[in-house]
C-alpha positions as CSV (number, residue, x, y, z in Angstrom):
1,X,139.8,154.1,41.0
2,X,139.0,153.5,44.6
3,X,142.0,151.3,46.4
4,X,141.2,148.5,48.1
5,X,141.0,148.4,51.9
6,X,143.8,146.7,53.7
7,X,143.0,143.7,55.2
8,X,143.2,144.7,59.0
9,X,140.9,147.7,58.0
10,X,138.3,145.5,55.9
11,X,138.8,143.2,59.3
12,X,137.5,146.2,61.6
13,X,134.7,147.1,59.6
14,X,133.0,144.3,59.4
15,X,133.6,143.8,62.8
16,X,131.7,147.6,63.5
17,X,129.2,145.9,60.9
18,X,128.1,142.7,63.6
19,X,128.5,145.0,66.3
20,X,126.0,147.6,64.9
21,X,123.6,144.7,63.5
22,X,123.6,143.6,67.1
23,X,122.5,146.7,68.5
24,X,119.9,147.5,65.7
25,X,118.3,143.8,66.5
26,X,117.5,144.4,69.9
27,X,114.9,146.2,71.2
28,X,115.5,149.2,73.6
29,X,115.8,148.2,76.9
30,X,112.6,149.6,78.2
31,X,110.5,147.2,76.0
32,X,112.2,144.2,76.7
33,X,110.7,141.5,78.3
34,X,112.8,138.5,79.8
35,X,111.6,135.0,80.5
36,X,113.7,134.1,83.0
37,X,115.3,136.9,85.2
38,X,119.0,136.4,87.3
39,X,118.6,135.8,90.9
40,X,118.6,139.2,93.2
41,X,120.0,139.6,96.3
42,X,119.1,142.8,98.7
43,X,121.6,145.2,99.3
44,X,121.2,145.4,102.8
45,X,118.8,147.9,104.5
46,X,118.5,149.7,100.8
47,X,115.1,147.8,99.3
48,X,117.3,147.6,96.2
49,X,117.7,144.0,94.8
50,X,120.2,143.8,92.2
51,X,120.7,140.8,89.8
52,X,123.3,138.7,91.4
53,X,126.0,139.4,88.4
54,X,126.6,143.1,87.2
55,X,129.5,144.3,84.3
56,X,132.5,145.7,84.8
57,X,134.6,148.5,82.7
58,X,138.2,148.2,83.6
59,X,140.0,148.1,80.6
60,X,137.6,146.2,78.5
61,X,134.9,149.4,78.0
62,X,138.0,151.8,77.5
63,X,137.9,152.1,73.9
64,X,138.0,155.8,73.1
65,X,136.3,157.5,70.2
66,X,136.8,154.4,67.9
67,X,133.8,154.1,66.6
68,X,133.8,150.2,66.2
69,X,134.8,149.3,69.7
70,X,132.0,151.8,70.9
71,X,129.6,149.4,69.1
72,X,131.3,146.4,70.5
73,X,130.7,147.4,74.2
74,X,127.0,148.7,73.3
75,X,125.8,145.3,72.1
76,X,127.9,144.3,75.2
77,X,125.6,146.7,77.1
78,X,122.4,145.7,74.7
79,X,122.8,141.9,75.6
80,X,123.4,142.4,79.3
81,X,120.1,144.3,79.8
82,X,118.5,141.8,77.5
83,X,120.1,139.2,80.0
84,X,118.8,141.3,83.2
85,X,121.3,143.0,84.2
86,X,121.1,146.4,86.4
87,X,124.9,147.0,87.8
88,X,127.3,148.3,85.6
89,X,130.5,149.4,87.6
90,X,133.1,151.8,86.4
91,X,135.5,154.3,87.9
92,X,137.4,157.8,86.7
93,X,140.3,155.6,86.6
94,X,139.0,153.5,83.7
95,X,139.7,156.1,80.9
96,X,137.3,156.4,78.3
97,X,135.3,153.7,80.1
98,X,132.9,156.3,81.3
99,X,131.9,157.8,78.1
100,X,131.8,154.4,76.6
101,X,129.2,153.4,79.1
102,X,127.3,156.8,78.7
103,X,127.4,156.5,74.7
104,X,125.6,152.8,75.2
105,X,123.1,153.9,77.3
106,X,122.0,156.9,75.0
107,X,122.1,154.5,72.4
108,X,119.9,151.8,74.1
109,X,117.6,154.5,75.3
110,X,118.8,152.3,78.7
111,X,119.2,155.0,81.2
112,X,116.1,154.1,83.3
113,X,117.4,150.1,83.4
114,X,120.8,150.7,85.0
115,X,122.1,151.1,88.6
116,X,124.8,153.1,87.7
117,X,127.9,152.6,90.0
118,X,130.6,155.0,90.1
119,X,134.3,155.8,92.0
120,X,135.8,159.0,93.4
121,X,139.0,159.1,92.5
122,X,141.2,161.6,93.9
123,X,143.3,162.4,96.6
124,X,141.7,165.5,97.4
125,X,138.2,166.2,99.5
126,X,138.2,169.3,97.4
127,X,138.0,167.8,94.0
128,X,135.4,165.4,94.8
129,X,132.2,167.1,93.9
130,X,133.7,168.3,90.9
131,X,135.1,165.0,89.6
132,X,131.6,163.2,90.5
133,X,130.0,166.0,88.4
134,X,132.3,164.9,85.4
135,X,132.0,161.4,85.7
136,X,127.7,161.6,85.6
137,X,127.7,163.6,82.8
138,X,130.1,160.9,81.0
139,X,127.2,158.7,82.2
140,X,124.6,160.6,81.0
141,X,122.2,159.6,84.2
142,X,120.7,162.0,86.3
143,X,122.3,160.5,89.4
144,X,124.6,157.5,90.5
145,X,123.0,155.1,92.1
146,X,126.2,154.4,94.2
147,X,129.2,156.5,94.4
148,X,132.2,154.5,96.1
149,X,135.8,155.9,97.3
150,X,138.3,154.3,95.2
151,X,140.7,151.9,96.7
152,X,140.2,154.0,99.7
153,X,142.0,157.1,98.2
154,X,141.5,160.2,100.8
155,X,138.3,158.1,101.9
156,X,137.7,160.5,105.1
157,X,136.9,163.3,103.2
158,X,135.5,161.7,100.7
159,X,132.8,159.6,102.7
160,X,131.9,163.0,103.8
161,X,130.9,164.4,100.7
162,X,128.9,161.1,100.3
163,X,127.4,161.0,103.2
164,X,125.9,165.1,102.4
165,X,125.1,163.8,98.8
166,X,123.0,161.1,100.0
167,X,121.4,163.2,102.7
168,X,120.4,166.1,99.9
169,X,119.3,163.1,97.6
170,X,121.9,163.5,95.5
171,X,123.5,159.7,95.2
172,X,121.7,157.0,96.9
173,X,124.2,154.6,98.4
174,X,127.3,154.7,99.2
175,X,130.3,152.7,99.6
176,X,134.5,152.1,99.1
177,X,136.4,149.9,97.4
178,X,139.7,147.9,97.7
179,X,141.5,145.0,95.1
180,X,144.2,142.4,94.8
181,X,143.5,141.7,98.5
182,X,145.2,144.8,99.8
183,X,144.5,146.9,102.8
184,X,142.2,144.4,104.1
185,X,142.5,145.3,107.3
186,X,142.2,149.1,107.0
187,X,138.9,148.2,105.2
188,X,137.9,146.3,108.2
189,X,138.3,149.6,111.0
190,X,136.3,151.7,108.3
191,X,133.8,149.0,108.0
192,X,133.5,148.8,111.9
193,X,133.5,152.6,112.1
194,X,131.8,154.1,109.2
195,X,128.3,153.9,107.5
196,X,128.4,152.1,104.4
197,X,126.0,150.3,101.8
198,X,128.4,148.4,100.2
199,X,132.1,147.6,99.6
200,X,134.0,146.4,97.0
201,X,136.5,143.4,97.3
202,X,138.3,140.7,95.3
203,X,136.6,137.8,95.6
204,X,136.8,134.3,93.8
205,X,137.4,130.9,94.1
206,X,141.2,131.0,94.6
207,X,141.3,134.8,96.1
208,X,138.9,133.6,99.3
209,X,141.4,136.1,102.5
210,X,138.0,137.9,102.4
211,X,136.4,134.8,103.9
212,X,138.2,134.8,107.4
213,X,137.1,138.6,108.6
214,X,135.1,141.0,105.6
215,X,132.3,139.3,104.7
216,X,130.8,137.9,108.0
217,X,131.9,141.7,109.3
218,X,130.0,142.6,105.9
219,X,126.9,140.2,107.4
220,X,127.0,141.7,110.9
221,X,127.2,144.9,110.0
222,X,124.8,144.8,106.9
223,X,127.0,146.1,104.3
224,X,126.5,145.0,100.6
225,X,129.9,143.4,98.9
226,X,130.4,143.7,95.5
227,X,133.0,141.2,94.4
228,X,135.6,142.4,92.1
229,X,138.2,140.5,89.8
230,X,136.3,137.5,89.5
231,X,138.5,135.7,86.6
232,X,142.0,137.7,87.6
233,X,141.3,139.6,84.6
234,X,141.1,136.3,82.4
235,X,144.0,135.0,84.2
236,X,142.0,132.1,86.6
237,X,139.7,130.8,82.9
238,X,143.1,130.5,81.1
239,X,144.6,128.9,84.1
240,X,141.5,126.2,83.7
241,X,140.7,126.5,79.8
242,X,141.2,123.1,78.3
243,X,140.7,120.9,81.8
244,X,137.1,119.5,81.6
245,X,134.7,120.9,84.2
246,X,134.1,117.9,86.6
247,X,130.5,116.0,85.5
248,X,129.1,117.3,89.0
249,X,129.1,120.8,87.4
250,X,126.2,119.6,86.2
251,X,124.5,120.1,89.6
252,X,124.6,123.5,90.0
253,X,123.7,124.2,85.8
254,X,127.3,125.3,85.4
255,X,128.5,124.6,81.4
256,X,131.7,126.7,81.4
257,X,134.3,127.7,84.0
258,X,133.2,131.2,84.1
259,X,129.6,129.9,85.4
260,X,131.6,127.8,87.7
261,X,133.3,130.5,89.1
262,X,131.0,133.4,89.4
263,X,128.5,130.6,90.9
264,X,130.7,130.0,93.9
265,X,131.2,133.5,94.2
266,X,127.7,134.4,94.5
267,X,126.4,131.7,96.1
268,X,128.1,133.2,99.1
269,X,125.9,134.6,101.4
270,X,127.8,137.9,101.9
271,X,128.6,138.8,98.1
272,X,125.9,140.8,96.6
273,X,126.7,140.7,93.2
274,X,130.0,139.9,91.3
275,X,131.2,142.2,88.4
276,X,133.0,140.7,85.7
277,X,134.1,142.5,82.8
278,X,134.1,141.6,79.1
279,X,133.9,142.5,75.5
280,X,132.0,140.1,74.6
281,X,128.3,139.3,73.5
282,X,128.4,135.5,74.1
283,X,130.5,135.6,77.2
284,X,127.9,138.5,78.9
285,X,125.5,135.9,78.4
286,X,127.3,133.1,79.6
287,X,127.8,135.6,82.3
288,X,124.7,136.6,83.4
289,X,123.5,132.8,83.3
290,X,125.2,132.1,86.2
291,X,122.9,134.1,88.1
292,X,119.9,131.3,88.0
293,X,119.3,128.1,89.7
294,X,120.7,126.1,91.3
295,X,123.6,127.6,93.3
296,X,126.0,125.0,95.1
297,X,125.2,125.2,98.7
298,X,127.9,124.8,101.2
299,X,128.9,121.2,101.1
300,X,129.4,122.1,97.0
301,X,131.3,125.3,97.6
302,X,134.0,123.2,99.6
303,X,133.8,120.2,96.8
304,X,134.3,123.3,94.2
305,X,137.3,124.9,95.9
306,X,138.9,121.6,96.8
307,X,138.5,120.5,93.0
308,X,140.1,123.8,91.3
309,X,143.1,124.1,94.0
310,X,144.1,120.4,92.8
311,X,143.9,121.3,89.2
Protein backbone atom coordinates (compact mmCIF):
# COMPACT_ATOMS: atom_id res chain seq x y z
CA UNK A 1 0.00 0.00 0.00
CA UNK A 2 1.28 3.30 -1.29
CA UNK A 3 2.20 5.76 1.86
CA UNK A 4 0.99 8.88 1.91
CA UNK A 5 3.03 11.92 0.98
CA UNK A 6 4.14 14.15 3.79
CA UNK A 7 2.69 17.23 3.92
CA UNK A 8 5.62 19.59 2.92
CA UNK A 9 6.13 17.16 -0.17
CA UNK A 10 2.23 17.09 -1.14
CA UNK A 11 2.86 21.17 -0.53
CA UNK A 12 5.65 21.19 -3.35
CA UNK A 13 3.85 19.29 -5.80
CA UNK A 14 1.10 21.07 -6.13
CA UNK A 15 3.03 23.94 -6.16
CA UNK A 16 5.18 22.33 -9.47
CA UNK A 17 1.37 21.54 -10.54
CA UNK A 18 0.27 25.70 -10.74
CA UNK A 19 3.67 26.40 -11.96
CA UNK A 20 3.46 23.94 -14.89
CA UNK A 21 -0.37 24.85 -15.59
CA UNK A 22 0.95 28.31 -15.88
CA UNK A 23 3.43 27.59 -18.40
CA UNK A 24 1.15 25.12 -20.48
CA UNK A 25 -1.59 28.16 -20.64
CA UNK A 26 0.43 30.49 -22.30
CA UNK A 27 1.29 30.70 -25.58
CA UNK A 28 5.00 30.66 -26.71
CA UNK A 29 6.37 33.82 -26.81
CA UNK A 30 6.71 34.22 -30.46
CA UNK A 31 2.83 34.20 -30.92
CA UNK A 32 1.96 36.43 -28.38
CA UNK A 33 0.36 39.44 -29.02
CA UNK A 34 0.16 42.29 -26.30
CA UNK A 35 -2.37 45.10 -26.12
CA UNK A 36 -0.55 47.49 -24.34
CA UNK A 37 3.34 47.33 -24.54
CA UNK A 38 5.91 48.96 -21.50
CA UNK A 39 7.42 52.20 -22.38
CA UNK A 40 11.08 51.83 -24.26
CA UNK A 41 13.82 53.90 -23.80
CA UNK A 42 16.94 53.82 -26.43
CA UNK A 43 20.05 52.60 -25.25
CA UNK A 44 22.04 55.29 -26.43
CA UNK A 45 23.64 55.34 -29.95
CA UNK A 46 22.59 51.25 -30.16
CA UNK A 47 18.98 51.60 -32.08
CA UNK A 48 17.94 49.13 -29.42
CA UNK A 49 14.87 50.23 -27.31
CA UNK A 50 14.31 48.12 -24.44
CA UNK A 51 11.05 48.02 -22.23
CA UNK A 52 11.76 50.39 -19.48
CA UNK A 53 11.58 47.33 -16.70
CA UNK A 54 13.69 44.04 -17.39
CA UNK A 55 14.08 40.78 -14.64
CA UNK A 56 16.74 40.09 -12.57
CA UNK A 57 18.28 36.49 -11.40
CA UNK A 58 20.23 37.07 -8.32
CA UNK A 59 19.24 34.66 -5.98
CA UNK A 60 15.59 34.45 -6.93
CA UNK A 61 16.33 32.22 -10.46
CA UNK A 62 18.98 30.11 -8.58
CA UNK A 63 17.07 27.16 -8.01
CA UNK A 64 19.17 24.23 -9.17
CA UNK A 65 17.84 21.00 -10.73
CA UNK A 66 14.61 21.08 -8.58
CA UNK A 67 12.29 20.54 -10.83
CA UNK A 68 9.44 22.64 -9.22
CA UNK A 69 11.34 25.82 -8.74
CA UNK A 70 12.44 25.47 -12.48
CA UNK A 71 8.74 25.76 -13.31
CA UNK A 72 8.29 28.53 -10.87
CA UNK A 73 10.81 30.91 -12.64
CA UNK A 74 9.61 29.65 -16.22
CA UNK A 75 6.07 30.98 -15.76
CA UNK A 76 8.13 33.82 -14.12
CA UNK A 77 9.79 34.05 -17.53
CA UNK A 78 6.30 33.06 -19.39
CA UNK A 79 4.45 36.02 -17.81
CA UNK A 80 7.23 38.57 -18.20
CA UNK A 81 7.35 38.09 -22.09
CA UNK A 82 3.57 37.94 -21.96
CA UNK A 83 3.98 41.38 -20.10
CA UNK A 84 6.68 42.71 -22.75
CA UNK A 85 9.57 42.22 -21.44
CA UNK A 86 13.07 41.83 -23.40
CA UNK A 87 15.99 42.29 -20.60
CA UNK A 88 16.61 39.53 -18.45
CA UNK A 89 20.00 40.16 -16.43
CA UNK A 90 22.10 37.47 -14.82
CA UNK A 91 25.70 36.93 -14.06
CA UNK A 92 28.21 33.58 -13.46
CA UNK A 93 27.98 34.68 -9.94
CA UNK A 94 24.26 33.83 -9.67
CA UNK A 95 24.69 29.99 -9.45
CA UNK A 96 22.31 27.95 -11.14
CA UNK A 97 20.60 31.22 -12.31
CA UNK A 98 21.97 30.73 -15.69
CA UNK A 99 20.73 27.44 -16.51
CA UNK A 100 17.52 28.36 -14.95
CA UNK A 101 17.15 31.14 -17.45
CA UNK A 102 18.38 28.89 -20.38
CA UNK A 103 15.90 25.92 -19.24
CA UNK A 104 12.82 28.74 -19.55
CA UNK A 105 13.70 29.91 -22.61
CA UNK A 106 13.91 26.43 -24.28
CA UNK A 107 10.84 25.84 -22.74
CA UNK A 108 8.95 29.05 -23.99
CA UNK A 109 10.55 28.49 -27.40
CA UNK A 110 11.58 32.44 -26.14
CA UNK A 111 15.04 32.67 -27.35
CA UNK A 112 14.27 35.12 -30.24
CA UNK A 113 12.17 37.53 -27.56
CA UNK A 114 15.04 38.10 -25.06
CA UNK A 115 17.98 40.57 -24.87
CA UNK A 116 19.98 38.44 -23.06
CA UNK A 117 22.44 40.26 -20.60
CA UNK A 118 25.29 38.61 -19.09
CA UNK A 119 28.58 39.25 -16.60
CA UNK A 120 32.22 38.26 -16.83
CA UNK A 121 33.22 37.22 -13.80
CA UNK A 122 36.63 36.57 -13.14
CA UNK A 123 39.74 38.04 -12.15
CA UNK A 124 41.65 36.87 -14.95
CA UNK A 125 41.74 38.43 -18.84
CA UNK A 126 42.65 34.89 -19.55
CA UNK A 127 39.49 33.12 -18.48
CA UNK A 128 37.21 35.42 -19.98
CA UNK A 129 36.46 33.97 -23.29
CA UNK A 130 36.17 30.71 -21.81
CA UNK A 131 33.76 31.68 -18.95
CA UNK A 132 31.53 33.81 -21.55
CA UNK A 133 31.46 30.58 -23.70
CA UNK A 134 30.03 28.65 -20.52
CA UNK A 135 27.64 31.08 -19.48
CA UNK A 136 25.86 31.28 -23.37
CA UNK A 137 25.54 27.82 -23.56
CA UNK A 138 23.73 27.90 -20.01
CA UNK A 139 21.62 30.43 -21.97
CA UNK A 140 21.08 28.54 -24.79
CA UNK A 141 21.19 31.91 -27.20
CA UNK A 142 23.46 32.20 -29.98
CA UNK A 143 24.94 35.41 -28.58
CA UNK A 144 24.52 37.93 -25.59
CA UNK A 145 23.11 40.78 -26.40
CA UNK A 146 25.30 42.59 -23.68
CA UNK A 147 28.19 41.15 -21.95
CA UNK A 148 29.24 43.48 -18.81
CA UNK A 149 32.41 43.22 -16.43
CA UNK A 150 31.22 42.41 -13.10
CA UNK A 151 31.52 44.85 -10.35
CA UNK A 152 34.48 45.91 -12.20
CA UNK A 153 36.47 42.67 -11.56
CA UNK A 154 39.90 42.81 -13.79
CA UNK A 155 37.73 45.24 -16.06
CA UNK A 156 40.94 46.34 -18.23
CA UNK A 157 41.45 43.18 -19.62
CA UNK A 158 38.19 42.36 -19.74
CA UNK A 159 36.75 45.45 -21.66
CA UNK A 160 39.35 44.30 -24.06
CA UNK A 161 37.98 41.08 -24.84
CA UNK A 162 34.63 43.00 -25.24
CA UNK A 163 35.61 45.40 -27.25
CA UNK A 164 37.25 42.42 -29.94
CA UNK A 165 33.91 40.46 -29.41
CA UNK A 166 31.84 43.31 -30.46
CA UNK A 167 34.13 44.18 -33.35
CA UNK A 168 33.99 40.29 -34.74
CA UNK A 169 30.22 40.44 -34.03
CA UNK A 170 30.36 38.30 -31.39
CA UNK A 171 28.31 40.26 -28.45
CA UNK A 172 26.67 43.44 -29.30
CA UNK A 173 27.01 45.89 -26.50
CA UNK A 174 28.95 46.19 -23.95
CA UNK A 175 29.15 47.48 -20.55
CA UNK A 176 30.30 47.16 -16.44
CA UNK A 177 28.65 47.03 -13.53
CA UNK A 178 28.91 48.15 -9.83
CA UNK A 179 26.26 47.81 -6.55
CA UNK A 180 25.53 48.89 -3.04
CA UNK A 181 26.89 52.26 -4.19
CA UNK A 182 30.47 51.26 -4.15
CA UNK A 183 33.38 52.31 -6.23
CA UNK A 184 31.36 55.09 -7.58
CA UNK A 185 34.07 57.04 -8.36
CA UNK A 186 36.35 54.49 -10.11
CA UNK A 187 33.20 53.93 -12.24
CA UNK A 188 33.19 57.57 -13.09
CA UNK A 189 37.25 57.57 -14.65
CA UNK A 190 36.20 54.37 -16.68
CA UNK A 191 33.07 56.05 -17.74
CA UNK A 192 35.13 59.19 -18.76
CA UNK A 193 37.77 57.04 -20.30
CA UNK A 194 36.40 53.95 -21.82
CA UNK A 195 33.74 53.03 -24.46
CA UNK A 196 30.75 51.75 -22.99
CA UNK A 197 26.93 51.10 -23.94
CA UNK A 198 25.73 50.72 -20.70
CA UNK A 199 26.54 50.50 -16.95
CA UNK A 200 25.03 49.05 -14.17
CA UNK A 201 24.22 50.95 -10.83
CA UNK A 202 22.08 50.88 -7.69
CA UNK A 203 19.48 53.05 -8.18
CA UNK A 204 16.12 53.76 -6.16
CA UNK A 205 14.27 56.10 -4.35
CA UNK A 206 16.30 56.02 -1.15
CA UNK A 207 19.84 54.85 -2.90
CA UNK A 208 19.85 58.31 -5.23
CA UNK A 209 24.52 59.07 -4.64
CA UNK A 210 24.13 58.17 -8.39
CA UNK A 211 22.23 61.40 -8.96
CA UNK A 212 25.08 63.97 -8.08
CA UNK A 213 27.89 62.70 -10.76
CA UNK A 214 26.85 58.93 -12.93
CA UNK A 215 23.89 59.59 -14.50
CA UNK A 216 24.24 63.16 -16.02
CA UNK A 217 28.09 61.72 -16.83
CA UNK A 218 25.84 58.73 -18.17
CA UNK A 219 23.74 61.65 -20.29
CA UNK A 220 26.86 63.42 -21.50
CA UNK A 221 28.61 60.69 -22.44
CA UNK A 222 25.67 58.56 -23.94
CA UNK A 223 25.92 55.52 -21.86
CA UNK A 224 22.80 53.37 -21.10
CA UNK A 225 22.26 52.74 -17.03
CA UNK A 226 20.71 49.85 -15.97
CA UNK A 227 19.49 50.28 -12.44
CA UNK A 228 20.15 47.52 -10.13
CA UNK A 229 18.69 46.71 -6.50
CA UNK A 230 15.57 48.50 -6.96
CA UNK A 231 13.66 47.11 -3.64
CA UNK A 232 17.14 46.38 -1.59
CA UNK A 233 16.36 42.85 -2.30
CA UNK A 234 12.69 43.23 -0.72
CA UNK A 235 14.19 45.21 2.02
CA UNK A 236 12.71 49.10 0.85
CA UNK A 237 8.68 47.13 0.13
CA UNK A 238 8.91 45.67 3.70
CA UNK A 239 10.21 48.84 5.00
CA UNK A 240 6.79 50.48 3.41
CA UNK A 241 4.39 47.33 3.44
CA UNK A 242 1.42 48.18 5.48
CA UNK A 243 1.77 52.28 5.23
CA UNK A 244 -0.94 53.38 2.61
CA UNK A 245 0.52 54.77 -0.63
CA UNK A 246 -0.43 58.52 -0.52
CA UNK A 247 -3.93 59.09 -2.72
CA UNK A 248 -1.62 61.21 -5.29
CA UNK A 249 -0.20 57.83 -6.32
CA UNK A 250 -2.97 57.86 -8.12
CA UNK A 251 -1.44 60.33 -10.61
CA UNK A 252 1.21 58.56 -11.94
CA UNK A 253 -1.19 54.94 -12.13
CA UNK A 254 0.85 53.58 -9.30
CA UNK A 255 -1.35 50.80 -7.07
CA UNK A 256 1.49 49.22 -5.01
CA UNK A 257 4.85 50.41 -3.75
CA UNK A 258 6.78 48.37 -6.06
CA UNK A 259 5.01 50.53 -9.06
CA UNK A 260 5.93 53.47 -6.91
CA UNK A 261 9.26 52.76 -6.75
CA UNK A 262 10.39 51.43 -10.01
CA UNK A 263 8.25 54.51 -11.48
CA UNK A 264 10.60 57.05 -9.89
CA UNK A 265 13.41 55.05 -10.92
CA UNK A 266 12.61 55.02 -14.45
CA UNK A 267 11.17 58.04 -14.91
CA UNK A 268 14.68 59.28 -14.62
CA UNK A 269 15.94 60.44 -17.66
CA UNK A 270 19.38 58.67 -17.35
CA UNK A 271 18.13 55.01 -16.18
CA UNK A 272 17.42 52.90 -19.10
CA UNK A 273 15.67 50.22 -17.60
CA UNK A 274 15.50 48.96 -13.93
CA UNK A 275 15.81 45.14 -13.16
CA UNK A 276 14.05 43.82 -10.35
CA UNK A 277 14.04 40.30 -9.49
CA UNK A 278 11.28 37.97 -8.37
CA UNK A 279 9.73 34.67 -8.12
CA UNK A 280 6.71 35.56 -8.60
CA UNK A 281 3.83 35.53 -11.38
CA UNK A 282 1.75 38.36 -9.92
CA UNK A 283 4.55 40.52 -8.77
CA UNK A 284 6.31 40.28 -12.61
CA UNK A 285 3.23 41.76 -13.60
CA UNK A 286 2.78 44.25 -11.10
CA UNK A 287 6.27 44.80 -12.28
CA UNK A 288 6.26 45.24 -15.62
CA UNK A 289 3.11 47.63 -15.15
CA UNK A 290 5.06 50.21 -13.99
CA UNK A 291 6.53 50.67 -17.31
CA UNK A 292 3.25 52.56 -18.81
CA UNK A 293 1.79 55.97 -18.42
CA UNK A 294 2.00 58.24 -16.79
CA UNK A 295 5.47 58.63 -15.24
CA UNK A 296 5.84 61.48 -12.38
CA UNK A 297 7.70 64.28 -13.98
CA UNK A 298 10.04 66.20 -11.95
CA UNK A 299 8.06 68.25 -9.57
CA UNK A 300 6.48 64.48 -8.61
CA UNK A 301 9.86 62.81 -8.34
CA UNK A 302 10.77 65.41 -5.47
CA UNK A 303 7.07 65.09 -3.94
CA UNK A 304 7.83 61.11 -4.10
CA UNK A 305 11.23 61.19 -2.43
CA UNK A 306 10.25 63.72 0.11
CA UNK A 307 7.06 61.55 1.03
CA UNK A 308 9.02 58.04 1.46
CA UNK A 309 12.08 59.69 3.42
CA UNK A 310 9.30 60.93 6.09
CA UNK A 311 7.72 57.59 6.33
Amino acid sequence: MAQPLPALSRRRLLRGLLAAAAVTALPSAGALARAADPLTRELPGTGEALPRVGLGSWITFNVGDDPVLLEECTAVMAAFFAAGGRLIDSSPMYGSSQATIGHALERLEAVDRVYAADKVWTSSPAEGPAQIEASRRAWGVPRFDLLQVHNLLGWEGHLETLQAMKAAGEVRHLGITTSHGRRHEELERIMRRAPLDSVQLTYNIVDREAESRLLPLARERGIGVIANRPFQRKRLIRRLAGKPLPPWAAEIGATTWAQFILKFIISHPAITCAIPATTRVDHVRENLAAAREPLPDDAMRRRMADHVRGL
